[in-house]
C-alpha positions as CSV (number, residue, x, y, z in Angstrom):
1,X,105.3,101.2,90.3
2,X,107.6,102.0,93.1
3,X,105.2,104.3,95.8
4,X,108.2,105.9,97.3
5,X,109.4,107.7,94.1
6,X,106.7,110.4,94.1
7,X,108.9,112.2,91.7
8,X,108.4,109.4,89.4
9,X,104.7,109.0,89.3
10,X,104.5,111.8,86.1
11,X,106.8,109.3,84.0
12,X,104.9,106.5,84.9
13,X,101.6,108.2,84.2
14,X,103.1,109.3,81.3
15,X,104.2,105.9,80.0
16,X,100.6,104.4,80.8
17,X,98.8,107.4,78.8
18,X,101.1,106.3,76.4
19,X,100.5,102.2,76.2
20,X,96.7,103.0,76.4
21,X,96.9,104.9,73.3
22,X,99.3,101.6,71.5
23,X,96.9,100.2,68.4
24,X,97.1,96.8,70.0
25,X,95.5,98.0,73.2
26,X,93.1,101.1,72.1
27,X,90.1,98.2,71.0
28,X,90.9,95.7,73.2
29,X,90.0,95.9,77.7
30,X,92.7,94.0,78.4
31,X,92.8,94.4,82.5
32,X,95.7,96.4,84.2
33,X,97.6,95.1,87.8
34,X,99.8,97.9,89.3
35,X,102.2,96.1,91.5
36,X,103.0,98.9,94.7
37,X,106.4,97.9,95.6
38,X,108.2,99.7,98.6
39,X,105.0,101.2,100.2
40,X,106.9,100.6,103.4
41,X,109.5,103.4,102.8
42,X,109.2,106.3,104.7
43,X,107.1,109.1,102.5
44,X,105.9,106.4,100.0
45,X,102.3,107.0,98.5
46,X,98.7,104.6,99.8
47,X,97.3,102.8,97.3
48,X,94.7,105.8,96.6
49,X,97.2,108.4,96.2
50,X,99.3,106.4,93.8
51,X,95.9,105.8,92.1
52,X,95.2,109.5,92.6
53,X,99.1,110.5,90.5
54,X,97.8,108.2,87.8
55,X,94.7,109.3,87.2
56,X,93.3,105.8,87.3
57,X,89.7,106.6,88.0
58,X,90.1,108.1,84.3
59,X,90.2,104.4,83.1
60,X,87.0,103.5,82.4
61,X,87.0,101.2,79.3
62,X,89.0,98.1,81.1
63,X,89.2,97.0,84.5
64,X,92.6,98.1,87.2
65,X,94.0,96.8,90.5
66,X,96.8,97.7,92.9
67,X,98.3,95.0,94.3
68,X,100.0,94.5,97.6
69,X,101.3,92.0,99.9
70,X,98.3,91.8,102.8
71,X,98.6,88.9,105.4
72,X,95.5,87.4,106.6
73,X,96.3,88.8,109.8
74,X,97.1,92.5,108.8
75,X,93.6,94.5,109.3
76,X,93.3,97.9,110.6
77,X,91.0,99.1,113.5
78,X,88.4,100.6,111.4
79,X,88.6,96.7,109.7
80,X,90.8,97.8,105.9
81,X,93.7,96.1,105.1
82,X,96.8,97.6,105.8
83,X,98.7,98.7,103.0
84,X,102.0,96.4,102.4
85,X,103.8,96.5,99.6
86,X,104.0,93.4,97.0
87,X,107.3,91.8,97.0
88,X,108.3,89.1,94.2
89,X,111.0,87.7,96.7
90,X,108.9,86.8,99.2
91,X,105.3,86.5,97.1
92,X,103.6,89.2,98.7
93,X,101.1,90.5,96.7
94,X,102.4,88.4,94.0
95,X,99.4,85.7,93.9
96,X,96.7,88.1,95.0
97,X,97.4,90.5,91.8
98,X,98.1,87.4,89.3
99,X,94.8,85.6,90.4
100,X,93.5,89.2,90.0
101,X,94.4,89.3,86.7
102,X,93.2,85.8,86.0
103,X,90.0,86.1,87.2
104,X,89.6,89.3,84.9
105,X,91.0,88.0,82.3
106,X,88.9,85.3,81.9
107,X,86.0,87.3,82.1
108,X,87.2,89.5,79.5
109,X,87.9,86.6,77.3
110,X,84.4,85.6,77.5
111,X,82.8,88.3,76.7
112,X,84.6,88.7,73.8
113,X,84.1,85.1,72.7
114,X,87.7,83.8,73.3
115,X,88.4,80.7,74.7
């Protein structure tokens, strides 16, 4: 998702209502990573307002993450990460949301009895 395209947030939640509902998916928790790209534009949407336009506390059946690029040394003064968006060019957020998703997706092959 792209955090500076407010505008855009109703397709996206739109298209996600939609792939939820897909046969191959309805049975199945398969996890979902949100890669936050261009949180560092001027009016772009945190992490919990994007999560807020999706209505992602709505999911409930599978397990969700927003990703974003964090460097070690980027903590706030109340001690939260600041928000940074992911980046494929340079990696940020890039390993943190893909050994999200392995982590989770591990667990949900086991309890489903996959290997």
């Amino acid at each position: 998702m792209i955090a500076c395209h407010r505008i855009r947030m109703c397709i996206a939640k739109n298209e996600l209502e939609e792939l939820l509902r897909h046969p191959d998916l309805i049975f199945r928790p398969v996890p979902l990573i949100f890669f936050a790209n261009k949180m560092d534009a001027a009016g772009a949407l945190t992490p919990v307002e994007c999560s807020q336009q999706l209505e992602l506390e709505r999911i409930s059946d599978r397990p969700w993450h927003i990703a974003r690029g964090l460097p070690a040394s980027c903590v706030s003064a109340n001690g939260t990460a600041c928000p940074r968006s992911s980046n494929a060019l340079t990696g940020a957020g890039v390993d943190e949301g893909l050994e999200w998703l392995a982590l989770h997706i591990s667990g949900s092959d086991k309890s489903q009895g996959h290997k």
